[in-house]
N, C-alpha and C positions, 0 to 999 in steps of 0.2 A: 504433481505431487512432489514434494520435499524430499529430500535422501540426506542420510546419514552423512555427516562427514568421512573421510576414508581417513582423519589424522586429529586428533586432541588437542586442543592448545589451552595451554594454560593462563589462565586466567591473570593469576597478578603478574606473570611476563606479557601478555600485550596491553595491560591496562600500562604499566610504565613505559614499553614503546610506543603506545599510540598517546599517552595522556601525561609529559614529562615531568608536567608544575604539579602532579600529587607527590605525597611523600614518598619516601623510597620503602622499598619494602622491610620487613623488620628481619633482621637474620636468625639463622637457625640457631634453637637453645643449645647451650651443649650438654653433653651425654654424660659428662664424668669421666668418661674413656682417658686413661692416661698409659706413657707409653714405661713398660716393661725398666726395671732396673738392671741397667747394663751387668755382664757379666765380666768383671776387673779384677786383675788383671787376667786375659784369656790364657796366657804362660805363668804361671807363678813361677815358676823354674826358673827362667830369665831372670827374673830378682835377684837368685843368690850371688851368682857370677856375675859382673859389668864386663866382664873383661880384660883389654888392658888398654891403655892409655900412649899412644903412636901418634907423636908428630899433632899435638890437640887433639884427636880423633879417639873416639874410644871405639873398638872394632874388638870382633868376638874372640874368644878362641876356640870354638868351635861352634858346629853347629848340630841337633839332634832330634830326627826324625822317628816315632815311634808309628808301626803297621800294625793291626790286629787283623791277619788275613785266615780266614774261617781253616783251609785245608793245612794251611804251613803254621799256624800261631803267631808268637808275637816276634814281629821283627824291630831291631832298633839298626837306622842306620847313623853313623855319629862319622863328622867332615870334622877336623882338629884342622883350625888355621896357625900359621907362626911363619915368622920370617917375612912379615910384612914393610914394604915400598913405599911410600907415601910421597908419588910423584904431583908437581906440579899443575896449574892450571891448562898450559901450555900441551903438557904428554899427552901420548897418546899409548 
């Protein structure tokens, strides 16, 4: 008596492994699915300020972290850069 296979195989994958000269299989339609419109820019904040302008470089003058922590509220922590180096390839 005959038994079940214990695995499926798909039919138009071994007709093109075992039978190369038929046509290839036709691909799958597409759905429509498109993807999400980016959300630009993630900092608008950055915009206003560039910066300033060191040796070709434009580099910040600070930087600013916002926290909404449930028990303490809202923290801001803010890094003020100045007095910037602008060494060589060479430094270390």
């Amino acid at each position: 008596m005959a038994t079940a296979a214990k695995f499926r195989i798909d039919v138009d994958i071994h007709d093109l492994l075992n039978k190369p000269g038929q046509q290839p299989p036709v691909p799958a339609a597409p759905t429509g699915l498109v993807l999400p419109d980016p959300v630009y820019p993630q900092f608008p904040e950055r915009l206003n300020d560039p910066g300033r302008k060191v040796d070709g470089f434009w580099l910040p003058l600070q930087d600013k972290t916002v926290v909404q922590v449930r028990f303490y509220g809202r923290k801001v922590l803010t890094i003020e850069h100045r007095d910037y180096v602008v060494k060589g390839k060479n430094a270390i």
